[in-house]
C-alpha positions as CSV (number, residue, x, y, z in Angstrom):
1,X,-58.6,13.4,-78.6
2,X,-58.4,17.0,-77.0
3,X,-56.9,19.6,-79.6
4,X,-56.6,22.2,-76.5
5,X,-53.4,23.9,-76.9
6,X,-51.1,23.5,-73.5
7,X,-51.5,27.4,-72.5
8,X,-55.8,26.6,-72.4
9,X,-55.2,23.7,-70.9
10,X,-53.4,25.1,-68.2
11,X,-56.3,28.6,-68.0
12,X,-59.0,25.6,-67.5
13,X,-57.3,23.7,-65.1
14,X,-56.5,27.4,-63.0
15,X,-59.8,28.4,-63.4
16,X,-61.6,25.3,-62.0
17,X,-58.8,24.8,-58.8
18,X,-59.9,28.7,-58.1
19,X,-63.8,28.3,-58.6
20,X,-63.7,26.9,-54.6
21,X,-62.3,30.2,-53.7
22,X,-64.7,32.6,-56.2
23,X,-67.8,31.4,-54.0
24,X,-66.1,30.6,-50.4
25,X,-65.3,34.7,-50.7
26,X,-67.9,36.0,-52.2
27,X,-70.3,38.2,-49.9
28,X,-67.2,38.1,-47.0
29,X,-65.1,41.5,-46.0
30,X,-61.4,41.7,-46.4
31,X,-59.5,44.5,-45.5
32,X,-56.7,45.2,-47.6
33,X,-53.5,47.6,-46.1
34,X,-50.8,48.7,-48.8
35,X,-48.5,51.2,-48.9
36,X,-47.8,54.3,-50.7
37,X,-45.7,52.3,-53.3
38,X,-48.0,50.3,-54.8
39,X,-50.4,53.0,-55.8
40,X,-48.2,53.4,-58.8
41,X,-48.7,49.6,-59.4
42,X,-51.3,49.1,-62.3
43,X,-51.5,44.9,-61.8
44,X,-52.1,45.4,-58.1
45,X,-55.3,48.2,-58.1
46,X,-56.7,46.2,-61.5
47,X,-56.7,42.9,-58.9
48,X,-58.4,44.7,-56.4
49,X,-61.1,45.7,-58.8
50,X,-61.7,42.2,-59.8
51,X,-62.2,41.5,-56.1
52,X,-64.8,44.2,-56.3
53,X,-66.1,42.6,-58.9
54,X,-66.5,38.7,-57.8
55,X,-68.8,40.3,-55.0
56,X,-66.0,40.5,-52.0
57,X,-66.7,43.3,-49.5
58,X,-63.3,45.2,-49.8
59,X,-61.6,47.7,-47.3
60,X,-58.6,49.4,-48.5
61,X,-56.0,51.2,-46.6
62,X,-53.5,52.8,-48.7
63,X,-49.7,54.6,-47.0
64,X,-48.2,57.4,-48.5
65,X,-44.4,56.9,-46.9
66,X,-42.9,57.9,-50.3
67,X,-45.2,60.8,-51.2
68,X,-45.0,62.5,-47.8
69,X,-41.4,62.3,-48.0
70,X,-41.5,64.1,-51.5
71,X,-43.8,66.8,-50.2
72,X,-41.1,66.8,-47.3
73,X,-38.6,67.2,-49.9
74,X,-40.0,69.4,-51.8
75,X,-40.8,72.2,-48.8
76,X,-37.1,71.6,-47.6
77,X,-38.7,69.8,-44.3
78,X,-37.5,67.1,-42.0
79,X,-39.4,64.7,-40.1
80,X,-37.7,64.5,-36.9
81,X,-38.0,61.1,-35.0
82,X,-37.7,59.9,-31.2
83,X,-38.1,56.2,-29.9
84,X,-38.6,55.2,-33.8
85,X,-41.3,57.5,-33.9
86,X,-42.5,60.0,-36.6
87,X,-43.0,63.6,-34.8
88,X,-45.2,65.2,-36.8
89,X,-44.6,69.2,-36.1
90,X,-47.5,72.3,-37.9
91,X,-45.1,71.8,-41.4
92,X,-44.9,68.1,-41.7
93,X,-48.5,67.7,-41.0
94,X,-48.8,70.0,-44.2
95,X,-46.8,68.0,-46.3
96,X,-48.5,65.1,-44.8
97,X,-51.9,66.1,-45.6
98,X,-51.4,66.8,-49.0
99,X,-49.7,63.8,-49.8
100,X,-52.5,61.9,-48.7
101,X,-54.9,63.8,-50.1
102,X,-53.2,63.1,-53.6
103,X,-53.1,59.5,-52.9
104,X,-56.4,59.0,-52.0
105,X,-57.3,60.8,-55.4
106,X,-55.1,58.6,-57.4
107,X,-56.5,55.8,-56.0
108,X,-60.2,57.0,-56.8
109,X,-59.6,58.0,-60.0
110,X,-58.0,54.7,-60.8
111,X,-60.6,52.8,-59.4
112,X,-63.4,54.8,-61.2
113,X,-64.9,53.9,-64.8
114,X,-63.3,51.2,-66.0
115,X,-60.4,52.4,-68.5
116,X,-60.5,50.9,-72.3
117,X,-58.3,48.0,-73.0
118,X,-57.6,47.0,-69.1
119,X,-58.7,44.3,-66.8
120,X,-61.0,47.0,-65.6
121,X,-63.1,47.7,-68.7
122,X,-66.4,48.8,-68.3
123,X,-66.1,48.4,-64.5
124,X,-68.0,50.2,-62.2
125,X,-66.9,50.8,-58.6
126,X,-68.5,53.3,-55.9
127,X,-65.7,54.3,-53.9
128,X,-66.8,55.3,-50.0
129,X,-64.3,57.6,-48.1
130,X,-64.5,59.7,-44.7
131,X,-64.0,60.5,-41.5
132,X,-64.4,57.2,-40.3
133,X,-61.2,56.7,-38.0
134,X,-61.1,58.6,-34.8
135,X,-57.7,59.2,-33.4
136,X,-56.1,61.5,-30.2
137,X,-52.8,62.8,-29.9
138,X,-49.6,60.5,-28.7
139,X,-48.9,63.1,-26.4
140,X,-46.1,63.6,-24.2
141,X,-43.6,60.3,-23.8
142,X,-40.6,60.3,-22.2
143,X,-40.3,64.3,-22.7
144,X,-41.3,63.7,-26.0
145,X,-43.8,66.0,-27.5
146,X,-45.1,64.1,-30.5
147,X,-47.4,67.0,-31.7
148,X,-49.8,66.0,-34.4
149,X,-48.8,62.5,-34.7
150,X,-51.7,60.2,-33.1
151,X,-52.9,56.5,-32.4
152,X,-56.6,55.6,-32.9
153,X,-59.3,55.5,-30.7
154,X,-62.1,54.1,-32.5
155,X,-63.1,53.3,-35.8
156,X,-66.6,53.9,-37.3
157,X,-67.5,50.2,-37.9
158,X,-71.2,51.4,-38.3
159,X,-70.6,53.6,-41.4
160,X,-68.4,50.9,-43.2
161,X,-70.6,48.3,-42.7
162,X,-73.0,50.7,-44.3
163,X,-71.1,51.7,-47.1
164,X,-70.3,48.1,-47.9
165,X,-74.2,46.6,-47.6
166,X,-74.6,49.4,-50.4
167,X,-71.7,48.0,-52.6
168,X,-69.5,50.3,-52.3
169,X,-65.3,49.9,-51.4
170,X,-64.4,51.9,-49.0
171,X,-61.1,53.7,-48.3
172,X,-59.2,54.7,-45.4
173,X,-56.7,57.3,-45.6
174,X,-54.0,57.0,-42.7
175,X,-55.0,60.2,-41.1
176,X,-57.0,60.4,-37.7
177,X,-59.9,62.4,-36.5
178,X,-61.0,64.4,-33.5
179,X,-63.9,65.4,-32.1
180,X,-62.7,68.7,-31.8
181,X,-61.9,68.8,-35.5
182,X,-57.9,68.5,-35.3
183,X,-56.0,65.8,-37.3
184,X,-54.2,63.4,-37.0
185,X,-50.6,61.4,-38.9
186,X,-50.9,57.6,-38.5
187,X,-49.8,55.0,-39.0
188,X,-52.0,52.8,-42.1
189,X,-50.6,49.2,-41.2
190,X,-52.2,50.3,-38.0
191,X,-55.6,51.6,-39.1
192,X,-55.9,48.4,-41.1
193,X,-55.3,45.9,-38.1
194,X,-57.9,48.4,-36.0
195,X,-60.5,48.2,-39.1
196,X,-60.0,44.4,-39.4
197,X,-61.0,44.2,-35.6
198,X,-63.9,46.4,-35.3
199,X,-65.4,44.9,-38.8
200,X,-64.2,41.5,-37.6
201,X,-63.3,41.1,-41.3
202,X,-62.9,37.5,-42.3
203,X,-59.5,38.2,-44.0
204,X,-56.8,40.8,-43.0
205,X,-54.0,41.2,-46.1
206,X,-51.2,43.2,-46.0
207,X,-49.2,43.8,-48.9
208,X,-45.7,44.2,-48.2
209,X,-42.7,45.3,-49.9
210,X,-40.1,42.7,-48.4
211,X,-39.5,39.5,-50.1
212,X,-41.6,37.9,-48.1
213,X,-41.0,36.0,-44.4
214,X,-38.4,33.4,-44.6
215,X,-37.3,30.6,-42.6
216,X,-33.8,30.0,-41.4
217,X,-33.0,28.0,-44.6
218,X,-34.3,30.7,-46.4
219,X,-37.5,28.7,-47.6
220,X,-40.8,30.8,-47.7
221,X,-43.1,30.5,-44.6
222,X,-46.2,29.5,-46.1
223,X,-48.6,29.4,-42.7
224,X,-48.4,30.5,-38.6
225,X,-50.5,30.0,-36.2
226,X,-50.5,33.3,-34.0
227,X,-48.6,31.7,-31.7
228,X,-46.0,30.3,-33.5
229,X,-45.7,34.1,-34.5
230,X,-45.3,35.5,-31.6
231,X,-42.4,32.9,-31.0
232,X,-40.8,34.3,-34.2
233,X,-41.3,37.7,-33.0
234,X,-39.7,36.7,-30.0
235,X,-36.6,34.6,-31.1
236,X,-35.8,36.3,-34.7
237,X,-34.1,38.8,-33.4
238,X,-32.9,39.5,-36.7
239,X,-36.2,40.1,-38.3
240,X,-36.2,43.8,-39.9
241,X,-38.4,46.1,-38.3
242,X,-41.2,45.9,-41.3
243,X,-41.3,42.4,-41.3
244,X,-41.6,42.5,-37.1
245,X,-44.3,45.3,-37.4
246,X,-46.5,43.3,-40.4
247,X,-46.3,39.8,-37.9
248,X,-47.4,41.9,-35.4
249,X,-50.1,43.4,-36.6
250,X,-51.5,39.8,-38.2
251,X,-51.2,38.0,-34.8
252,X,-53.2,41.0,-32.8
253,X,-55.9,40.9,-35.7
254,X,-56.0,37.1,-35.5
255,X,-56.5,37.0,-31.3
256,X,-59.0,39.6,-31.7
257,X,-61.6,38.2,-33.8
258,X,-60.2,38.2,-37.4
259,X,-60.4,35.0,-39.4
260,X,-57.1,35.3,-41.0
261,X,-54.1,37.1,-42.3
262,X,-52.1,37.5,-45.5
263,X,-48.6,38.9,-46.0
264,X,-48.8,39.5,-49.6
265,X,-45.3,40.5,-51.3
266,X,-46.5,43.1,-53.5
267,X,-43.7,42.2,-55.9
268,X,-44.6,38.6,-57.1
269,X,-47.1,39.5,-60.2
270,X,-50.8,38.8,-59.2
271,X,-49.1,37.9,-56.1
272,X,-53.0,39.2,-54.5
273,X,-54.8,36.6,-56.7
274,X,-52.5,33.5,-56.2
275,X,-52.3,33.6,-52.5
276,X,-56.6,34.5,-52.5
277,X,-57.6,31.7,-55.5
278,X,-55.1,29.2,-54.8
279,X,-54.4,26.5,-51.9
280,X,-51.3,26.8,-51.4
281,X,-50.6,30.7,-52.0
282,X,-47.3,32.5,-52.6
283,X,-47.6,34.8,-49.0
284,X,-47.4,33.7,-45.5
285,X,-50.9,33.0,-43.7
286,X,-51.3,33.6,-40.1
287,X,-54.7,32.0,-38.5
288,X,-55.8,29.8,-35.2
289,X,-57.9,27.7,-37.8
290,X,-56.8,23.9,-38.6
291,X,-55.7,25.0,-42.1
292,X,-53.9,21.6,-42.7
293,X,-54.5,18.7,-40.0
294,X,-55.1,15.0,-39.8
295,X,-58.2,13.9,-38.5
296,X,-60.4,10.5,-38.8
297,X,-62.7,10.4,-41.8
298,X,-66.1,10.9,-41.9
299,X,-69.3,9.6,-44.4
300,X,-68.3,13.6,-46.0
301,X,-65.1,12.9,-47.5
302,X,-66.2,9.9,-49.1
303,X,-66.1,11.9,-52.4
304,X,-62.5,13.5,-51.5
305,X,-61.0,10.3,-50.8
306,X,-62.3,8.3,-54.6
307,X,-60.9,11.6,-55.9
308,X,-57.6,11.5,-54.4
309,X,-56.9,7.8,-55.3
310,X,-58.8,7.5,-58.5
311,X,-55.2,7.9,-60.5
312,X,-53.7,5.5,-58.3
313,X,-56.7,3.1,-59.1
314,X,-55.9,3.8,-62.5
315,X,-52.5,3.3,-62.7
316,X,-53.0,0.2,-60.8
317,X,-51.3,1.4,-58.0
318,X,-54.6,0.6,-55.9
319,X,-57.1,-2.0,-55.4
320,X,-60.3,-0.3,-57.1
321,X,-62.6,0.5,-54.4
322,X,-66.5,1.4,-54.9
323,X,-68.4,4.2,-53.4
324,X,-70.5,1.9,-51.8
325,X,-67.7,0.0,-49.9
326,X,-65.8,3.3,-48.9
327,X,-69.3,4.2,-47.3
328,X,-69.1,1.2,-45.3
329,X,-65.6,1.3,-44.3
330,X,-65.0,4.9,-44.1
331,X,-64.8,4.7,-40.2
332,X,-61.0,2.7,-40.9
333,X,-59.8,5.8,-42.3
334,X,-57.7,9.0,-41.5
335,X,-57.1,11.8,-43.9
336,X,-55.2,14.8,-44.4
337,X,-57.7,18.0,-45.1
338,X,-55.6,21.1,-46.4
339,X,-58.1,24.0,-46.7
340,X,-61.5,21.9,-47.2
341,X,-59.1,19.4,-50.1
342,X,-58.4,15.8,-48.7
343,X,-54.8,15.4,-49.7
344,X,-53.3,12.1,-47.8
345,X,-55.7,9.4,-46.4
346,X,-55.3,5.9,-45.0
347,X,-57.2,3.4,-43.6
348,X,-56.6,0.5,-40.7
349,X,-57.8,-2.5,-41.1
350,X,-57.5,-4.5,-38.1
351,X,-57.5,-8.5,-36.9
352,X,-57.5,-9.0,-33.1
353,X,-58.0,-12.4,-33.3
354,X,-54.4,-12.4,-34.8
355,X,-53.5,-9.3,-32.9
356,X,-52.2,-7.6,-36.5
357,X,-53.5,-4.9,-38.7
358,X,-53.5,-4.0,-42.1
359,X,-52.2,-0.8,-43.0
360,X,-54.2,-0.1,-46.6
361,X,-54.9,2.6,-48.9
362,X,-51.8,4.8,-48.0
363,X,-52.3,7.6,-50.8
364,X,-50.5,11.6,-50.8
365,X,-51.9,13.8,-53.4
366,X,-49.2,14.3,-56.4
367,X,-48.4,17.7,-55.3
368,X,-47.6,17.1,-51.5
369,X,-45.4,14.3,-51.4
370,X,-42.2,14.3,-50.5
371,X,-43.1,16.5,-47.1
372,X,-43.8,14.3,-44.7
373,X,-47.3,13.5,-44.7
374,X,-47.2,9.7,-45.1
375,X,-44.8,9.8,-42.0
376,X,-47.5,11.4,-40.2
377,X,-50.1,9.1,-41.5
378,X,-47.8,5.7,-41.0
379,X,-47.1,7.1,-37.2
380,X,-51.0,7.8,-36.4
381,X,-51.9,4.4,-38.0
382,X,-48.9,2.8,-35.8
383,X,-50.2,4.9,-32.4
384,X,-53.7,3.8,-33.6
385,X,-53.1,0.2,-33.8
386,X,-51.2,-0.1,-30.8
387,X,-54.3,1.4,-29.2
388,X,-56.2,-1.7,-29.9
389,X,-53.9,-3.9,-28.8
390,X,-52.2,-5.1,-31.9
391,X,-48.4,-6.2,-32.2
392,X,-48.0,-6.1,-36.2
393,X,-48.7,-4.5,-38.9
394,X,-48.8,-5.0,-42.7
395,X,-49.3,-4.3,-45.9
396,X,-49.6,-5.7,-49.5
397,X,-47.6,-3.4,-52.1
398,X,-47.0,-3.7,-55.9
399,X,-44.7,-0.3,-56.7
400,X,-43.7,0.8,-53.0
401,X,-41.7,-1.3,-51.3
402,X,-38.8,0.5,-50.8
403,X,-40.8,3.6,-48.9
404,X,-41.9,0.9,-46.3
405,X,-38.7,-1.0,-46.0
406,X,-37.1,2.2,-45.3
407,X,-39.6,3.0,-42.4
408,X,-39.0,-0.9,-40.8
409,X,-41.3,-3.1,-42.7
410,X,-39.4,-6.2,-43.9
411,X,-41.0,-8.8,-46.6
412,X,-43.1,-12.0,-45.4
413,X,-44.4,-14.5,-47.0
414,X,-48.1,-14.7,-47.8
415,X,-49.0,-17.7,-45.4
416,X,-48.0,-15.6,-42.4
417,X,-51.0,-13.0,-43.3
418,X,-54.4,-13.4,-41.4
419,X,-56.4,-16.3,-42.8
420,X,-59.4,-13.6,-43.4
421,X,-57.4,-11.7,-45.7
422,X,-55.1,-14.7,-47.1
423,X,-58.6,-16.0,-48.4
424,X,-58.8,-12.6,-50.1
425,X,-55.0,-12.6,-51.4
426,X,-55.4,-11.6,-55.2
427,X,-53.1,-13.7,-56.6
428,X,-52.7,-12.4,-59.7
429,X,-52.3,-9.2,-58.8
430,X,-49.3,-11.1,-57.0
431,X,-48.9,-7.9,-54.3
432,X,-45.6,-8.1,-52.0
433,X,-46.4,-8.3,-48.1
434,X,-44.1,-6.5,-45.4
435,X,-44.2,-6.7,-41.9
436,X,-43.6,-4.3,-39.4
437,X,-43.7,-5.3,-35.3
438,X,-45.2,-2.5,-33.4
C-alpha cells in the first residue's frame, strides 16, 4: 500500500511524463523572443535558466516596447509613425538605446549567480551578447523617411554557434548594426524569426502577451501546420495585429528550415515549461511535422500498443494479448502516434473466404477520447476492409455496445460469425457481436 500523499503522487507522475522531453531537448537550440514586459517576470527568466540548465542551447531575444516608451516619456518625445511603422528620428533613437541597454543589463544581472532561495540557486550561466545582427536603414517609402529605424541584413550565425558550443546563452538586443558603425531600432519578434533561420534552430518560441490564439468557438488552437496558418492569416480578418504578426513570423521560420514554433502566453504560470515538458502544451504549435497522424503499425510500437491497452486488459475490457502474439499480428494494426506516444490503435482482422472482417482491439488513451479518434480509426478500418474486398464487418463487445450501435453496427447472433473465429468464441466471457454492412 503506497503512503504517498496525492500532491507527490501527482510531482512523480509529472516528472516521469516530462523525462521524454528532458533528453529529446537536450543538446538542441531554441530561440526564445519575448518582450519588454516580461523582463519584470521572475517565474518566466528562472524557467529559462532551468532550460540552461537541462543542457538546451538557448537564444534569447528580449523587446523593450514599454521601456522605450518611458524613456520617450520621460525626455517629453514622441515616436511618430507612418504605414504602422515606428520612425525613429536622432531623439528617439536616444531613448531607444538606453532603454535597451538597461534591459539587456536587467536581464544579465538576473541571469548571473544564482540568487539564494530561488529556482536559480547556485546557478551559473555565461551570458554571450554583441554585435551579432547586421541591419541597414528602411530608407525612403512612400515619401517616408524612416531615419534610424532598420530591417536586418544578416545575422552572425557563426559567432552564436560559437558562443553556444562554449555553453554560453546568448542574447540579442533588438538593435541593428552597420558596417559603417551606425545603428539601428528593430523590431525583436523579427530578429528572432531571422536568428531561428540562420541557426536553423530546432524550436522557435515566442512569448506573447495575448491570451493566446483562439478558434471561432473560442477554444485554444493547440497545433497549425504552416499552411493552415497562413489560411488563418488570410480569412481572420479579425485577428489583432500582434496575434497576425506572431503567426506570421512562426509560419516564415517553419518554411525556412525551423523545426517548430511556440506561441507561449506569457501569462499562464510556467506556461514556458508546460507547453516544452508536456504533450499536449498550453500554447499553439505551428510545424510541417506529423505531430499527431494515423499510420499502420510497425514491429516498434509493439511496446506502445501493450501500454495503451494494459488498463483495458485489466479491467477486462480486453482480451489479454501477449507480446509474442502482438509481434506476430502487429501488421493488422493502425495506431494513432501523438508526438512519439501511441494513443488510439486498432487492428483488422480479416476472412475472405466469408468476405467479413473483424474489427478488434479498438482502444483511445484515457485522456483523448471523446475527440474523434475512434471515428477516424473505425473509418480507416471500414476504407481498409473495403480495400480487400469485404462486405461486413464485426466485432465482439462486453462494455461498448452503444458506441458501435450509434455508428451502424446492429447485434447478430453468434452462429452468423466466421466458423474460424466461432471456434474461438469465448463463451464465458459471453462477448456481444454487432454487425455492420460495408
Amino acid at each position: 500500500m503506497s503512503n504517498n500523499k496525492p500532491d507527490e503522487c501527482t510531482f512523480t507522475q509529472a516528472f516521469r511524463h516530462a523525462a521524454p522531453y528532458i533528453h529529446s531537448h537536450r543538446g538542441r537550440t531554441f530561440v526564445i523572443g519575448f518582450g519588454g514586459e516580461a523582463v519584470a517576470d521572475a517565474g518566466l527568466i528562472h524557467d529559462l535558466a532551468l532550460l540552461y540548465s537541462l543542457g538546451i542551447r538557448l537564444v534569447l531575444v528580449h523587446g523593450a516596447r514599454p521601456q522605450i516608451e518611458a524613456h520617450l516619456k520621460a525626455s517629453r518625445t514622441e515616436f511618430r509613425y507612418a504605414h504602422g511603422l515606428r520612425i525613429t528620428d536622432d531623439q528617439a533613437l536616444v531613448a531607444v538605446k538606453q532603454a535597451v541597454g538597461s534591459v539587456r543589463v536587467e536581464i544579465e544581472a538576473r541571469l548571473s549567480m544564482g540568487v539564494a532561495n530561488t529556482p536559480m540557486s547556485g546557478a551559473r550561466i555565461r551570458v554571450t551578447s554583441g554585435n551579432h545582427v547586421t541591419a541597414r536603414p528602411l530608407g525612403v517609402r512612400d515619401g517616408v523617411d524612416y531615419q534610424h529605424t532598420g530591417e536586418i541584413r544578416r545575422i552572425d550565425g557563426a559567432a552564436i554557434r560559437q558562443a553556444l558550443d562554449d555553453q554560453h546563452l546568448v542574447l540579442l538586443s533588438p538593435l541593428g548594426y552597420s558596417p559603417t558603425g551606425e545603428v539601428f531600432n528593430l523590431h525583436a519578434e523579427e530578429v528572432a524569426t531571422a536568428a531561428a533561420i540562420e541557426l536553423q534552430a530546432d524550436k522557435l518560441i515566442l512569448i506573447t502577451e495575448d491570451k493566446g490564439l483562439r478558434d471561432s468557438r473560442r477554444q485554444p488552437v493547440r497545433q497549425l501546420t504552416p499552411a493552415g496558418a497562413g489560411r488563418l492569416l488570410e480569412t481572420r480578418r479579425r485577428l489583432d495585429e500582434d496575434m497576425r504578426r506572431h503567426l506570421d513570423s512562426a509560419v516564415q521560420a517553419c518554411r525556412r528550415g525551423v523545426r517548430r514554433a511556440h506561441l507561449v502566453p506569457r501569462r499562464i504560470e510556467g506556461g514556458l515549461l508546460q507547453e516544452l515538458f508536456t504533450r499536449d502544451g498550453v500554447g499553439t504549435l505551428i510545424t510541417a511535422e506529423t505531430y499527431e497522424g494515423l499510420r499502420p503499425a510497425s514491429i516498434n510500437d509493439v511496446g506502445g500498443i501493450l501500454e495503451l491497452i494494459a488498463p483495458l486488459e485489466a479491467e477486462g475490457v480486453m482480451v489479454r494479448r501477449s507480446r509474442e502474439r502482438l509481434e506476430m499480428e502487429i501488421e493488422r494494426f493502425i495506431v494513432v502516434e501523438r508526438d512519439g506516444m501511441i494513443i488510439a490503435c486498432a487492428a483488422l482482422y480479416p476472412y475472405p473466404d466469408e468476405a467479413m472482417g473483424e474489427l478488434a482491439c479498438l482502444a483511445v488513451h484515457p485522456d483523448y477520447r471523446r475527440e474523434g479518434r475512434g471515428d477516424q480509426l473505425l473509418e480507416s478500418i471500414e476504407h481498409q476492409a473495403k480495400g480487400l474486398g469485404l462486405i461486413t464487418l464485426f466485432v465482439l463487445t462486453t462494455r461498448t455496445a452503444h458506441w458501435f450501435q450509434e455508428r451502424g453496427f446492429l447485434q447478430g447472433e453468434v452462429a452468423k460469425l466466421p466458423m474460424k473465429r466461432r471456434d474461438l468464441y469465448n463463451f464465458q466471457r459471453n462477448s456481444k457481436v454487432f454487425f455492420k454492412a460495408l
